[in-house]
N, C-alpha and C positions, 0 to 999 in steps of 0.2 A: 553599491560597489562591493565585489565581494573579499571576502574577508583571506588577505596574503598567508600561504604555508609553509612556515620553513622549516618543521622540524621533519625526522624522517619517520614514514609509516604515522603521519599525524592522525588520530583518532577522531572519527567523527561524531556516530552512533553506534549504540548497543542496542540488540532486541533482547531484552529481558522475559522469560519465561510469565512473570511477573511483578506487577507494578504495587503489588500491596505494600512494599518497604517506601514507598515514597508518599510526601503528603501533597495531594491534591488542593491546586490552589487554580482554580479558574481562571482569578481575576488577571492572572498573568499571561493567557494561554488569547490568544484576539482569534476566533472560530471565523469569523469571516473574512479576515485576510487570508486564512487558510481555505476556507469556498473559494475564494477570488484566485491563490494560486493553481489550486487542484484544477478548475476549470481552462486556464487560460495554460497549464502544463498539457491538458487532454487535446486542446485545440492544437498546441503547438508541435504536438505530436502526432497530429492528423489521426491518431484512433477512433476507430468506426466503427467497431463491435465488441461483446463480453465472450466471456470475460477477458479481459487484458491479459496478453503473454506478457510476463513482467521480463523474461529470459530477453525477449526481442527489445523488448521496451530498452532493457540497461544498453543491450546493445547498440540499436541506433544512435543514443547519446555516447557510443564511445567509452561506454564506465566499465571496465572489467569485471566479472560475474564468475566467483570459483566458490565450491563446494568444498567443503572441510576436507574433505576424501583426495583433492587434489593441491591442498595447501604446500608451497615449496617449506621446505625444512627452516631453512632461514626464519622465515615467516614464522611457522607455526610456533616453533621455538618463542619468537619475541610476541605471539600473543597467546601463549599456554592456556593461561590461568582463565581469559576468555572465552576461551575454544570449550574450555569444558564447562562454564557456567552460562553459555549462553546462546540464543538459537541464530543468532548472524551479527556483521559488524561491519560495518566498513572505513576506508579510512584513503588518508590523499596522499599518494605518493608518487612522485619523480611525473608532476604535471597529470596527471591521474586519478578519478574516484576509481575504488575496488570495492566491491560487495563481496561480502565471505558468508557462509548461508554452513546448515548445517543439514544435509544431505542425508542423512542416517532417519530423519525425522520423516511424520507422515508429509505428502507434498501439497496437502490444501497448507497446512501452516510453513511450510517452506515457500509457498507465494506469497505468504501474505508475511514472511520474515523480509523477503527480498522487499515488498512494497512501503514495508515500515522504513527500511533502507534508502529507499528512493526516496522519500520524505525528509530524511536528515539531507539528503545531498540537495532535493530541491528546496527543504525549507536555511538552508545554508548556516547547518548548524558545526557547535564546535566545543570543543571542551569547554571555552572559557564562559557558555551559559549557564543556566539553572537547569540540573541534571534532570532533575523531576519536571519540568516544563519540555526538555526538550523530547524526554521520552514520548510523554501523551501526545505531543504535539505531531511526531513522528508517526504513534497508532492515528489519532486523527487522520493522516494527510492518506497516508494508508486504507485506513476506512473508506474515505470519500471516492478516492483514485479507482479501487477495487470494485465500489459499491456507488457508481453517482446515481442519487435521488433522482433526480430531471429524469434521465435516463429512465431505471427501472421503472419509476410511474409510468411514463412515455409507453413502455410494454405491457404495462396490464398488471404488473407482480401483483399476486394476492397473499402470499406465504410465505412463511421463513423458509419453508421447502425450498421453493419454486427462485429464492434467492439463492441457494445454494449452488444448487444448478446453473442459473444463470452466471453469476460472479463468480465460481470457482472459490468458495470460501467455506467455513467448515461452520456446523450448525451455533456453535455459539457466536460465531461472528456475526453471522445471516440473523440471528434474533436480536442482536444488539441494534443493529442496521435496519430491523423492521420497525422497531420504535418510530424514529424518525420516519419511518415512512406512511405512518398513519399519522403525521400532522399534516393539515392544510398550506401551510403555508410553502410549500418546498420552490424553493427559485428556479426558475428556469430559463436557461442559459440559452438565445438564438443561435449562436455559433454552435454550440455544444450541440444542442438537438438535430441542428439540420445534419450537422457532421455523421451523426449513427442513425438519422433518419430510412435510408436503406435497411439496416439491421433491425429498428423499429418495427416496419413493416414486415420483414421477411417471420419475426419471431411472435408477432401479436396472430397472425397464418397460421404459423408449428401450432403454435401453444394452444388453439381453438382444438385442435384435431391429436394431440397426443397423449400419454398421461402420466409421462415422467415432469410435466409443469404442474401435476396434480399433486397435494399432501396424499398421503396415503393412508393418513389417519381420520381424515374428513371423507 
């Protein structure tokens, strides 16, 4: 059931530039209820190719999606002190999620600000958790949403490159992301594969015959 909002402009998540001030505890953070949401949020949103418009994505849930550059005064005034320490935020108001993004930045990490977003709203987070659990929890959901394993194996990926490209995500994400992708065990999802099964095929095609899926350092 999800959890009632009655204060105004209630705070959900922060994206933090980084996460080095918080202390990393695992044992709190359940990684596979977070596979089991990301995959059954990808289906429920019928997505069928990379990388994910996160812009359309907020959209068709109806979550409002504004850029720093566009923030009403009211607003901006009551979240100052965030606007300037941190790269998005969102929060629930008058029956509403709102994503706030900060639009001055480069835009591989402004997707992947808004996806960290999507994650607090899908994983149904709120101030009254553990700040430090809820962040990671939020980059995870993010990760996976941006970057599903099943998926990129399904196309061939061989390289952080060739991640980059695909996912729309910036090289240090794509190599965090490669790790997992060279362990055997990656789950894979029937709903989830047949859904980008199309995309599957049209880009395992490209990618034989071009050489932007190529590193260019190999």
């Amino acid at each position: 059931m999800r959890t009632k909002i009655k204060n105004k402009y209630r705070l959900l998540g922060r994206t933090r530039d980084t996460l080095e001030f918080f202390v990393e505890d695992n044992s709190l953070i359940n990684y596979k209820r977070i596979d089991r949401l990301v995959i059954s949020f990808l289906v429920k949103n019928d997505l069928r190719e990379l990388p994910i418009d996160v812009v359309e994505l907020s959209k068709r849930n109806k979550w409002l999606i504004v850029p720093y550059s566009k923030i009403p005064k009211k607003v901006y005034n009551f979240y100052e002190n965030i606007i300037y320490t941190d790269s998005g935020f969102s929060t629930y108001y008058k029956n509403n999620y709102i994503i706030f993004y900060n639009d001055k930045i480069d835009v591989l990490t402004q997707r992947f600000t808004v996806a960290h977003e999507i994650g607090h709203i899908a994983l149904d987070h709120f101030l009254d958790s553990d700040p430090a659990t809820r962040e990671i929890e939020a980059n995870t959901f993010a990760a996976k949403m941006l970057m599903p394993l099943s998926i990129i194996k399904a196309c061939g990926v061989k390289s952080i490159y060739e991640i980059e490209h695909l996912c729309g995500v910036d090289y240090s994400v794509a190599k965090e992301r490669y790790k997992y992708l060279l362990q055997s065990d990656i789950h894979y999802d029937d709903d989830l594969n047949k859904q980008f099964d199309k995309f599957i095929k049209t880009y395992k095609t490209r990618r034989n015959s071009s050489i932007i899926y190529k590193n260019p350092s190999t």
